[in-house]
N, C-alpha and C positions, 0 to 999 in steps of 0.2 A: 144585403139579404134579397132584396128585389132583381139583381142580376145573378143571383143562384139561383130561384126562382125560375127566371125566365129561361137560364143553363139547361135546368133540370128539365123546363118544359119542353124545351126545344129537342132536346135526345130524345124522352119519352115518344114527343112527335115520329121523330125519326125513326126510333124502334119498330115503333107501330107499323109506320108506311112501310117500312121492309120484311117485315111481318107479313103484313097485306098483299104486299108484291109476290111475297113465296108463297104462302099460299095461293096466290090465283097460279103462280107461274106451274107448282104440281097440279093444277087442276087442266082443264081445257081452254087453250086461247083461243080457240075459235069458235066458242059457244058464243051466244047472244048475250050473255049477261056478261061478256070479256070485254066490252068495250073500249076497256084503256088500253086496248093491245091495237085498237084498231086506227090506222089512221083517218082521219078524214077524207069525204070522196070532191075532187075539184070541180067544179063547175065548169062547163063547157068542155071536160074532156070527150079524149076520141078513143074509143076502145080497138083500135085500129094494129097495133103490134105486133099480134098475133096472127099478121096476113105477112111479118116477112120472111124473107127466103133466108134460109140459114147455110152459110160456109163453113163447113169442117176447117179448124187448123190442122195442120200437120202432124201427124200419128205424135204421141208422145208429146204436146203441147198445150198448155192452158193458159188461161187467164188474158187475154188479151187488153191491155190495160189502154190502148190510145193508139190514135190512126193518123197515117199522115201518107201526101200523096207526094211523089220527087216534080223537080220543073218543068220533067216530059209525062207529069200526069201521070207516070206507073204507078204503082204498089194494087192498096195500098200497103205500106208497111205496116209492122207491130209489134211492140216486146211484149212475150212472154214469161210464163212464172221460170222457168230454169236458165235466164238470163240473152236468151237469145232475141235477135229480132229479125222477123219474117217478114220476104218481100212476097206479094200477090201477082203471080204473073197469068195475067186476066187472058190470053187466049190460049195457053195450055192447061190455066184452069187447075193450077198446084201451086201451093206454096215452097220455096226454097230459104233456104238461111242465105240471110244480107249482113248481119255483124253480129258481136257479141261484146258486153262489157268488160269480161271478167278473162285474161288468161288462162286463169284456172278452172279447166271444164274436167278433169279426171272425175268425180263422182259428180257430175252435173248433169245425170240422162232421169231422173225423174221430174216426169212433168209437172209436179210442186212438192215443193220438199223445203217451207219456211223456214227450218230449221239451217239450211247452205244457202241460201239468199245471200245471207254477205261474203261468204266468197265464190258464187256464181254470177251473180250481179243480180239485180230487179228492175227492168226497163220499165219508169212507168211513161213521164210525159213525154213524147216526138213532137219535134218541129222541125221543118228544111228548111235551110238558110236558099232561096230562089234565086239570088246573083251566082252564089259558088256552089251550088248542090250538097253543100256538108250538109250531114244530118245530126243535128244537137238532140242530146238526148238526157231524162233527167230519172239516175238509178239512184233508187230509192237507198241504196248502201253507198254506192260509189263515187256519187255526186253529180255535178253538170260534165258532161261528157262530148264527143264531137265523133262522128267519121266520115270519110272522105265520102266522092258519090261511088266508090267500087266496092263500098264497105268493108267488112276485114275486123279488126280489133279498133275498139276505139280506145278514144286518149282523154285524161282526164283535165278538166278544166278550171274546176272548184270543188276540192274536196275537204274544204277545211275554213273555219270562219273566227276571226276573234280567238286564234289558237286552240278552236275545240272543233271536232272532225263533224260533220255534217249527221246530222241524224236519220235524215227521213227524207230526202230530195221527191218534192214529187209531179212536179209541173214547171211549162215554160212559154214563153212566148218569145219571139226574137222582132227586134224594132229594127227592120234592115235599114232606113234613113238615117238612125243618131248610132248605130251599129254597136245595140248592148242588147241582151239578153234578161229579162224578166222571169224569175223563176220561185218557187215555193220549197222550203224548209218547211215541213209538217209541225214537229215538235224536235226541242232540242232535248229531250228526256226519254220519249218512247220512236221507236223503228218501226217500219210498216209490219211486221209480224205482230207488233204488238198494238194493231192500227183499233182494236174494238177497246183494249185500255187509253191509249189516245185521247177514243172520242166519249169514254163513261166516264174519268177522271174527273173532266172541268179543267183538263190541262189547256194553257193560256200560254205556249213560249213558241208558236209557228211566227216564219217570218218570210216575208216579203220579198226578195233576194234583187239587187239588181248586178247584172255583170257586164262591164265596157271590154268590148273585142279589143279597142286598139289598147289601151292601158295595162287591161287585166284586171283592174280594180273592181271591188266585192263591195259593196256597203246594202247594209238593211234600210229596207224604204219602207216598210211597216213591222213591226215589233208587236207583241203580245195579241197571236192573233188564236180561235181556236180551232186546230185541224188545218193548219193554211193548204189550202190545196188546189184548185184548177185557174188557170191562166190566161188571161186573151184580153189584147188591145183592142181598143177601137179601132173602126176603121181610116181615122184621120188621128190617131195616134194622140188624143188629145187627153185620154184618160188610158188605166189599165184595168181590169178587174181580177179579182182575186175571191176564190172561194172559201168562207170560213164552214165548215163542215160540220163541227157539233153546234154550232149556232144556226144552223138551216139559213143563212143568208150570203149575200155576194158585196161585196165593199168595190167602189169603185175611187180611183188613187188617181188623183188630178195632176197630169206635168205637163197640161199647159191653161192661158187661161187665167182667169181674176184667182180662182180657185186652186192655182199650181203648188203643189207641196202637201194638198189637205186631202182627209180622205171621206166618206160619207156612204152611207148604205144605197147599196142601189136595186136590190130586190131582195124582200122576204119570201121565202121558198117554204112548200106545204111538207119537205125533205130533205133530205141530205145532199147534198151539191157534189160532185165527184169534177168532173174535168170540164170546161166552159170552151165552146168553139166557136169560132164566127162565119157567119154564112158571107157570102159575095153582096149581101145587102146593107152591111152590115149590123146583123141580126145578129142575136146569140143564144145558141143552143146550148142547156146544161141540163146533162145528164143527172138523175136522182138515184143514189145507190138503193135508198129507199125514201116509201115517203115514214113520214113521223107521227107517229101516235101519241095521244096523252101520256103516256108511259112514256115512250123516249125522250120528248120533252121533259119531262120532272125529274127524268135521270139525269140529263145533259145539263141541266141548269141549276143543278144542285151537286156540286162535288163531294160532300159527304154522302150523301146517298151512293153515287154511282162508287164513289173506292170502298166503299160496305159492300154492296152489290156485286163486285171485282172480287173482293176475298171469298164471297161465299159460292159466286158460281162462275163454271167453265170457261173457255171461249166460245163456244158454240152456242153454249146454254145463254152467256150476256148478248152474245151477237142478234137470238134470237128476240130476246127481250126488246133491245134496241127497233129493230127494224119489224117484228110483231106480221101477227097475222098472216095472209098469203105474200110472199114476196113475187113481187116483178117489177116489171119495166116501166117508167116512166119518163117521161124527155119533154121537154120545157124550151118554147122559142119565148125571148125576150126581146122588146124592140132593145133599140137606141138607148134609150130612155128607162129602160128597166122594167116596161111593163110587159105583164102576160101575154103574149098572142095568140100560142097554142099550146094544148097538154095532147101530147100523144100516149097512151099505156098500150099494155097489155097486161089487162086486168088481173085474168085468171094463172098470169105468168107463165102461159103455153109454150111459149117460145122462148121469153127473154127476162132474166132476173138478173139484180143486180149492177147496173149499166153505168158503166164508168162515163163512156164518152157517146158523144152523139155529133156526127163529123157529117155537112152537108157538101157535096158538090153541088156544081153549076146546074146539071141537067134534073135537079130535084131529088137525087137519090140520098136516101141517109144510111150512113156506114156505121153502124151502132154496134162498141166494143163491154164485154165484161172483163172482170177481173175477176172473177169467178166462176167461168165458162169456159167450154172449148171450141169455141165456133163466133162466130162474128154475125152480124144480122145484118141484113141490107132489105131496105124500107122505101118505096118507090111512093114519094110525096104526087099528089093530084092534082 
């Protein structure tokens, strides 16, 4: 009787907060008394974002999901929403096509069209291999992928795991030393079209991915993660980290060390974590698709709420829920050690919303990509 009770109470609970939610959500989110839409402001940010220079892609191009530079320093590169990936050639100052995933480009000329992602391809994570110039690539339909340095069609490398085809491929890192490839499986259930059910669900099946160049062997190095998503070694290779995305935090995965084989949180984030890079210091920049409001929090962390939430409203309509209020940019250095160093935004979202990746070279400049943009931003550090 007592756990019918407490059955009954808990739905009622629930009723109610989604009740609450729909009504606030037809009212105005951006009133004052919205609160739960809004995220929190960080301390010691820098409203600075909205000073960078903005890069047009290529007529007909969007989403620039991840940036990477070749062993003579060109690009940089970037995949695209219609499967392609663009080289930057910095003194004529136009973008040209450098590869493409997918053979199949006949109705591949709309610059997003989630609906052909899986037979156009979806480039999202780039990394160069620096000994051989290959450029490993990780499409979100296709899998881990490779092309040479003259690029052309790439070739796939892992598109299938435990005899079930890869879901959601969506980051990478490469250990040129022990020569394997570190890479992320989002979810074994939803595909990056369906990346806002993903992350309202409370789906828990992203995984960890490692791949040996010389073997070819595939094994999971972390299991049951949620949203696995951005990438990046230490700089003495002594850890890897890994982004879990509806959990707003980054897990760092120990392979070397007292600690080798184990894993432990290594920074709670005020947002959602998209792709993780590391500077020449080895610092780490992670980009925030958004930050997190009360509301996206109770969504995320409650999976009957958010698959209620799913059935009743849109993609666009939950996308907004989720990430609330004015969307922009945000970008986040982390030392060594996992802690805050800088918050960069752009508050009023002038320039740059949405930002998957946040990519430093040497000379201070930050090469900042969306994936729901059409242009790239570049941010000249002080």
């Amino acid at each position: 009787m007592m756990i019918m009770k407490a059955s009954k109470f808990l739905m009622l609970n629930a009723i109610v907060t989604v009740a609450l939610v729909s009504v606030t959500f037809a009212s105005d989110p951006d009133s004052d008394s919205a609160n739960v839409f809004r995220p929190v402001s960080i301390a010691g940010s820098q409203d600075v974002l909205s000073k960078a220079e903005m890069i047009q892609l290529k007529l007909g191009a969007f989403g620039a999901e991840s940036i990477a530079f070749d062993p003579n320093g060109e690009g940089p590169y970037t995949g695209v929403a219609d499967g392609r990936i663009l080289k930057w050639l910095l003194h004529a100052q136009v973008w040209v096509d450098f590869a493409v995933t997918s053979s199949q480009r006949k109705n591949c000329s709309q610059a997003s069209a989630p609906e052909m992602e899986h037979i156009c391809g979806r480039p999202l994570g780039l990394r160069f291999d620096h000994n051989t110039g290959d450029l490993y690539i990780a499409d979100a339909y296709l899998g881990l992928q490779v092309v040479g340095p003259t690029g052309g069609l790439s070739s796939p490398l892992v598109q299938d795991f435990e005899g079930q085809p890869l879901s959601f491929t969506n980051d990478l890192d490469i250990d040129d030393h022990d020569n394997v490839i570190y890479f992320t499986d989002t979810s074994t259930i939803y595909q990056r079209r369906q990346f806002v059910a993903a992350t309202a669900s409370g789906d828990k099946t992203g995984r960890l991915m490692k791949y040996d160049k010389s073997t070819k062997q595939v094994t999971a190095v972390l299991r049951g993660l949620s949203f696995a998503n951005g990438v990046a070694l230490s700089k003495d290779r002594s850890f890897v980290l890994v982004a879990e995305t509806s959990a707003c935090r980054i897990l760092r995965y120990w392979l070397k060390g007292p600690n080798v084989g184990t894993h432990d949180t290594f920074a709670e984030l005020p947002g959602f974590p998209d792709n993780v890079r590391m500077n020449s210091k080895g610092e780490f920049w992670v980009a925030l698709h958004a930050k997190a409001s009360p509301l996206s929090r109770l969504i995320t962390s409650n999976s009957w709420l958010g698959k209620t939430l799913l059935r009743k409203f849109n993609f666009q309509q939950m996308h907004n829920l989720l990430v609330g209020g004015q969307p922009h940019a945000t970008a986040i250095k982390l030392s060594e050690e996992g802690v805050i160093l800088e918050v960069l935004e752009d508050v009023e979202g002038k320039k740059l919303r949405f930002i998957s990746e946040v990519h430093e070279e040497d000379n201070g400049k930050l090469w900042i990509g969306s994936v729901m943009m059409s242009s790239l931003g570049v941010y000249q550090l002080s």
